[in-house]
C-alpha positions in Angstrom: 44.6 -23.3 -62.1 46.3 -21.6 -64.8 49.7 -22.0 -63.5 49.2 -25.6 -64.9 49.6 -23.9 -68.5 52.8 -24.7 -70.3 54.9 -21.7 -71.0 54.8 -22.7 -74.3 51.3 -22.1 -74.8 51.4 -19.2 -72.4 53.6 -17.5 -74.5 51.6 -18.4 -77.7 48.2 -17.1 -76.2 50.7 -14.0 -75.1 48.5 -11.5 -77.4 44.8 -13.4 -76.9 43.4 -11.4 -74.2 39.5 -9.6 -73.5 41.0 -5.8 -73.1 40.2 -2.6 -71.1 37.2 -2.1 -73.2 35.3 -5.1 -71.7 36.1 -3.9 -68.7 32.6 -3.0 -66.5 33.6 0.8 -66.1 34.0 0.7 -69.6 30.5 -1.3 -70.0 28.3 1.2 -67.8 30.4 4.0 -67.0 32.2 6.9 -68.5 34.6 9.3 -68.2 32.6 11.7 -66.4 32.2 9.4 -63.7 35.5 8.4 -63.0 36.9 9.7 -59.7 33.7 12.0 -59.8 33.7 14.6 -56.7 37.5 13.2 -55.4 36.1 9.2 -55.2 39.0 7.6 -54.6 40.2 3.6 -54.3 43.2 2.8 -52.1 45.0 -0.2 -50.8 47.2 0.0 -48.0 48.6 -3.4 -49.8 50.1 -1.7 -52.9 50.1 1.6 -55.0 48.3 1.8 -58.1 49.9 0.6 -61.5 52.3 -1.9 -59.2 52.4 -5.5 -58.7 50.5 -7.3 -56.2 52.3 -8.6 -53.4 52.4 -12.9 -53.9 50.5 -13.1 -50.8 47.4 -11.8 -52.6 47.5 -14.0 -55.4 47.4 -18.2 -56.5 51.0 -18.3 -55.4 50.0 -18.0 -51.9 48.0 -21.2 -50.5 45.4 -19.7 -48.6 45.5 -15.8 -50.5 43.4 -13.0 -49.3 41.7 -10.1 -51.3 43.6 -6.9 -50.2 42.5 -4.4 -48.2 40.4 -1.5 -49.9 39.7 1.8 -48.4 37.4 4.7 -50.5 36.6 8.0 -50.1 33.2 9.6 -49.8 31.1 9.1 -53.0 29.4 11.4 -55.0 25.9 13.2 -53.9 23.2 10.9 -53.8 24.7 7.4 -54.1 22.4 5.0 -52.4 24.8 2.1 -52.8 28.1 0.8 -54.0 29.4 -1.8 -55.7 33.3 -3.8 -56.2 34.0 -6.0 -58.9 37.6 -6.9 -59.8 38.4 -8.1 -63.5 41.7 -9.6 -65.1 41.5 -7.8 -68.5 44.3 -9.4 -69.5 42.8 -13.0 -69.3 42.7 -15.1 -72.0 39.2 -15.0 -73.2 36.2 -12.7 -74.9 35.6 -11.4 -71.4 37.7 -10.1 -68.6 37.9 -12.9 -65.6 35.9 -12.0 -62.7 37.9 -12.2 -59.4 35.7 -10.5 -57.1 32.1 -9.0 -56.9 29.9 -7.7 -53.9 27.9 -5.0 -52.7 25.7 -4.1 -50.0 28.6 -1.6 -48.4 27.2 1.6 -46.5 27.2 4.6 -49.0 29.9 6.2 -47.6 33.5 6.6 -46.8 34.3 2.9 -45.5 36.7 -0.1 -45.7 37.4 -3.4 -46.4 40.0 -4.8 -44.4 42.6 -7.6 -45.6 40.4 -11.1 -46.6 37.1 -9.0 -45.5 34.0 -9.6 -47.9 31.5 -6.8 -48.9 28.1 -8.0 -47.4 26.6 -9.4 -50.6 28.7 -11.6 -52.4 28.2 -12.3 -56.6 30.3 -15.2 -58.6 34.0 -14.6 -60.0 34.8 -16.2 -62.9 35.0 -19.9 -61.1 31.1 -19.2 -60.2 32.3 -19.3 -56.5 31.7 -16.3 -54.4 35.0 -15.5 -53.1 38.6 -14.0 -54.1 39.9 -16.0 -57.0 43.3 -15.1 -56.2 45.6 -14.1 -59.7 46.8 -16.8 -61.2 47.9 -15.7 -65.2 49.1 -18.4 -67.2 53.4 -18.9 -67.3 54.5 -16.8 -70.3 51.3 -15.2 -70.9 52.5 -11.9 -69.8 51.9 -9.3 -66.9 48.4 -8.9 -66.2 46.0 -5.6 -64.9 43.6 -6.6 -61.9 41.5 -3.2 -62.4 39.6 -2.4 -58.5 36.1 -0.9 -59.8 33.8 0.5 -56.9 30.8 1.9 -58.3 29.0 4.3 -56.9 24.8 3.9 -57.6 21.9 6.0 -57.3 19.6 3.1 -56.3 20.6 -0.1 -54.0 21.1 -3.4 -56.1 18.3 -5.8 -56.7 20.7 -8.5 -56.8 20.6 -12.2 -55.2 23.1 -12.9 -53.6 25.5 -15.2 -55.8 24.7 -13.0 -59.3 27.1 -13.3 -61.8 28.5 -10.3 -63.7 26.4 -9.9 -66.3 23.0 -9.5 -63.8 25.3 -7.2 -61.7 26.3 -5.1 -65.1 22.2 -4.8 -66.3 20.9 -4.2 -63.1 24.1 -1.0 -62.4 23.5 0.3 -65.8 22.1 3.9 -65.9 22.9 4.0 -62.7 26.3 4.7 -61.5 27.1 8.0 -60.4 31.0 7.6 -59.7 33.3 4.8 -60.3 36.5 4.7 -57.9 39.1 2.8 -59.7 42.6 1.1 -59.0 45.0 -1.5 -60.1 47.2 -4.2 -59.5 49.4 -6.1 -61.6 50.8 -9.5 -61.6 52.8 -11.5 -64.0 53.7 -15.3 -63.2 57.4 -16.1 -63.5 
């Protein structure tokens, strides 16, 4: 999709972008609650701060979401939560590329191209992995991981969009696990 953006204008838009402060985490969480009681976020598909492998991302035809693996989360988490924003996107938000929930409140996994149980809408209102796909010249991009850790399981539909998912976690999280990926189009 945004591969079709000249470099021209990629480069031009270079310095439009939503930030790290519109992140969710950011939105509903704190610093307190980062990594609270050793919750952790890996991927056996890269480390964090590095670049995605192409396989993950638009360049690849039929791309994946990585695999995810977490640690035990806090005390009393009743649910938890993954969304995965681009807060580098062009846009007043951060792009959505993947939400769900409904994973046992616990140690667990996602493997390679697994969905959570319950999925919510990326930015493309499809409920899928919108695979990263920054616009030529536009710069490298952060594809921030954030599993939250809730006190309460989600009321959610299946299909929600962020902004139900970010009123109905607020007040609520009790540990966010976070990681990130990076990926600039050359």
């Amino acid at each position: 999709m945004l591969e079709h953006v000249p470099a021209w204008l990629g480069k031009a838009l270079r310095n439009v972008r939503a930030g790290h402060a519109g992140l969710a985490a950011a939105r509903i969480g704190g610093a307190d609650v980062v990594h609270a009681h050793g919750f952790r976020l890996q991927s056996a598909a890269f480390v964090d701060g590095e670049a995605f492998d192409p396989m993950f991302t638009a360049d690849e035809e039929d791309a994946v979401a990585p695999p995810l693996e977490w640690s035990a989360p806090p005390p009393g988490t009743k649910a938890l939560a993954l969304i995965v924003e681009d807060p580098d996107a062009p846009g007043l938000e951060p792009m959505v590329h993947y939400l769900g929930w409904g994973m046992e409140p616990r140690a667990g996994k996602l493997f390679e191209g697994e969905e959570p149980p319950v999925m919510g809408q990326n930015s493309l209102l499809r409920t899928d992995w919108l695979a990263p796909d920054p616009p030529t010249g536009h710069g490298k991009h952060d594809y921030v991981f954030q599993l939250f850790a809730l006190d309460a399981p989600l009321e959610l539909a299946a299909g929600s969009g962020r902004g139900a998912f970010i009123d109905e976690a607020e007040g609520r999280v009790l540990g966010i696990a976070m990681l990130t990926a990076t990926y600039e189009r050359r």
